[in-house]
C-alpha positions as CSV (number, residue, x, y, z in Angstrom):
1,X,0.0,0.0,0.0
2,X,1.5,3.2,-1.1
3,X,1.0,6.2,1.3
4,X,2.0,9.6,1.2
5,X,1.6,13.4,2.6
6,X,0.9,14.2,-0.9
7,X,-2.4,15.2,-2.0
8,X,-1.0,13.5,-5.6
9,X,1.3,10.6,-6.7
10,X,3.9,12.5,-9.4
11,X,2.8,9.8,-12.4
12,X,0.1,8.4,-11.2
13,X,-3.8,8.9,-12.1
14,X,-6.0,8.6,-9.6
15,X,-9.8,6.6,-10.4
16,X,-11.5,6.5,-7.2
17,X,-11.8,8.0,-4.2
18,X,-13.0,5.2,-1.1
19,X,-13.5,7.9,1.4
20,X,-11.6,9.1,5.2
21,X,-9.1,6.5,6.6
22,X,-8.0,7.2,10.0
23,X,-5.9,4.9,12.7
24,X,-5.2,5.7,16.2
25,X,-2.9,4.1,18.8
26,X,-2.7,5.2,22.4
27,X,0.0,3.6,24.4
28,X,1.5,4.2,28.3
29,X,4.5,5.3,29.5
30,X,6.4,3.1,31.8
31,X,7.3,4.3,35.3
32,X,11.0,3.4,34.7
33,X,11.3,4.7,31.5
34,X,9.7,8.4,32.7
35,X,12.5,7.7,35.4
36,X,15.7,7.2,32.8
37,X,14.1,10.0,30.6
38,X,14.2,12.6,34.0
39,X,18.0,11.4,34.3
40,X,18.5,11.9,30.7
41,X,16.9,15.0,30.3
42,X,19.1,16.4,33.4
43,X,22.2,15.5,32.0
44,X,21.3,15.6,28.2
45,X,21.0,13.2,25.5
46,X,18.4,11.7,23.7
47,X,15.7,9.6,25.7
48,X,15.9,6.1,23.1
49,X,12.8,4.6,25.3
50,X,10.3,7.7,24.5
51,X,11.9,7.4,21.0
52,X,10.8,3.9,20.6
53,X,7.2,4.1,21.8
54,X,6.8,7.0,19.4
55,X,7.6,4.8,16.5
56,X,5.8,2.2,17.8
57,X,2.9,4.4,18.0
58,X,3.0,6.1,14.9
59,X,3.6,2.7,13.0
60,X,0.4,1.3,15.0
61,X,-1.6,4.3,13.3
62,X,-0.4,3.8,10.2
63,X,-1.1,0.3,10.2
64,X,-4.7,0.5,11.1
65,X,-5.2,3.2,9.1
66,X,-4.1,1.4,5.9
67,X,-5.5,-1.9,7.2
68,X,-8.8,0.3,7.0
69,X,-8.0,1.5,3.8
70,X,-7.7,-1.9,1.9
71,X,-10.9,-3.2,3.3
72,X,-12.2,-0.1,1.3
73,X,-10.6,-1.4,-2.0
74,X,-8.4,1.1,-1.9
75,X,-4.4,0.7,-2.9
76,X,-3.1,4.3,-1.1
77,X,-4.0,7.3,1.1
78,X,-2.9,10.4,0.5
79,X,-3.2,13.5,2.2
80,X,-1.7,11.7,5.3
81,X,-1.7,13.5,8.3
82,X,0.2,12.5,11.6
83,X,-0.9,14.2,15.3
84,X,1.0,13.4,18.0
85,X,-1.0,14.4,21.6
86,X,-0.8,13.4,24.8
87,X,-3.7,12.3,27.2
88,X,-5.0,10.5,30.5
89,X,-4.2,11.7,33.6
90,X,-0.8,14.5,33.9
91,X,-0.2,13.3,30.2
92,X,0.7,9.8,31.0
93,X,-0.3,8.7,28.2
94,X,0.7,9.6,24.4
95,X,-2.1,9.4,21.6
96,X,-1.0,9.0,17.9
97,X,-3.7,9.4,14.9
98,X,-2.8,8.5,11.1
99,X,-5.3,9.9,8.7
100,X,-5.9,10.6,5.0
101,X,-7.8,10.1,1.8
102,X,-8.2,6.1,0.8
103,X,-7.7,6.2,-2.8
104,X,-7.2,3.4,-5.9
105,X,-4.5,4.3,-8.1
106,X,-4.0,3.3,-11.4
């Protein structure tokens, strides 16, 4: 499945349009992960924990949102759109949403 921020594949034509396609995945932070990233953010670096659930997450999202998308009949989205937000009590948890348009191209 081919998907892209474009609103237009450069070569190809587009025949039908299958409608919104969205995927969301919400996952929790771990107690000793927000522990190592406190450490790491004192004495610098990069936290390779929070950087690993937000991959997770956003390839979760992207997933179900092209899972959705071939059920539809469709063989892309474009128009992709990625939102990263945090939720649940003090932000413990972190909410990512995949959506665009479900599309056949030829």
């Amino acid at each position: 499945m081919l998907v892209t921020t474009t609103n237009t594949i450069d070569g190809r034509r587009i025949s039908a349009y299958k409608g919104l396609v969205a995927g969301e995945a919400i996952l929790g932070a771990n107690l000793f992960r927000d522990l190592f990233a406190s450490i790491r953010d004192i004495v610098g670096g990069r936290s390779g924990a929070y950087e690993k659930v937000l991959n997770d997450a956003r390839e979760t999202a992207i997933a179900e949102m092209t899972d959705k998308a071939s059920a539809l009949g469709a063989n892309a989205v474009i128009g992709v759109d990625i939102d990263y937000e945090t939720v649940g009590q003090n932000g413990s948890m972190l909410m990512v949403t995949a959506a665009g348009t479900a599309v056949v191209v030829e």
